[in-house]
C-alpha positions in Angstrom: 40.4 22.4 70.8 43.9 22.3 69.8 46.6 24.4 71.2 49.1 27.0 69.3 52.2 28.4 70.4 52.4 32.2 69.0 55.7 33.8 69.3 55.5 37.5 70.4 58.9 39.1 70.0 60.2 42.7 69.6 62.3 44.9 66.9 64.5 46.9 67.6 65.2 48.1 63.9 61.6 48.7 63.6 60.3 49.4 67.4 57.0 47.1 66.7 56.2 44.5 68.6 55.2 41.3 66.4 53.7 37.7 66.5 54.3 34.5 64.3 53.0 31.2 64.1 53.2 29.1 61.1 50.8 26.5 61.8 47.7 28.8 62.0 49.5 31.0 60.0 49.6 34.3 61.8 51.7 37.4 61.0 50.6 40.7 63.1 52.6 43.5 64.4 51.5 46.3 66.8 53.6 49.2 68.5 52.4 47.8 72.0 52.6 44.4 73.5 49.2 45.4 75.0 47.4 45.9 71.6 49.4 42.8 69.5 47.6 40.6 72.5 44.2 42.0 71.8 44.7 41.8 68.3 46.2 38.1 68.0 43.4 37.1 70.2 40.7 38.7 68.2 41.9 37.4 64.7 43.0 33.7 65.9 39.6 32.2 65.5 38.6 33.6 62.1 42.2 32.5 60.6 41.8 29.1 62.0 38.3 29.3 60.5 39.4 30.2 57.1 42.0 27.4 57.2 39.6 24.9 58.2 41.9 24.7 61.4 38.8 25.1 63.9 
């Protein structure tokens, strides 16, 4: 299984937290660091399924 490095950062202008990663690709935002995690963690394996990434 390959590794991916997702970025979780915070903005200020919009008071969301949000993740990236290009490689898988993966765009999510969430008001809570808490619930971004859950989320990113829930939805990795289905977007690496759909890009054949898996």
């Amino acid at each position: 299984m390959s590794e991916y490095m997702i970025e979780f950062k915070w903005d200020d202008e919009s008071d969301v937290w949000y993740a990236i990663n290009d490689d898988i690709p993966i765009a999510m935002e969430a008001g809570s660091l808490d619930v971004l995690m859950e989320r990113v963690k829930q939805a990795i394996p289905e977007i690496l399924e759909l890009n054949g990434k898996n």
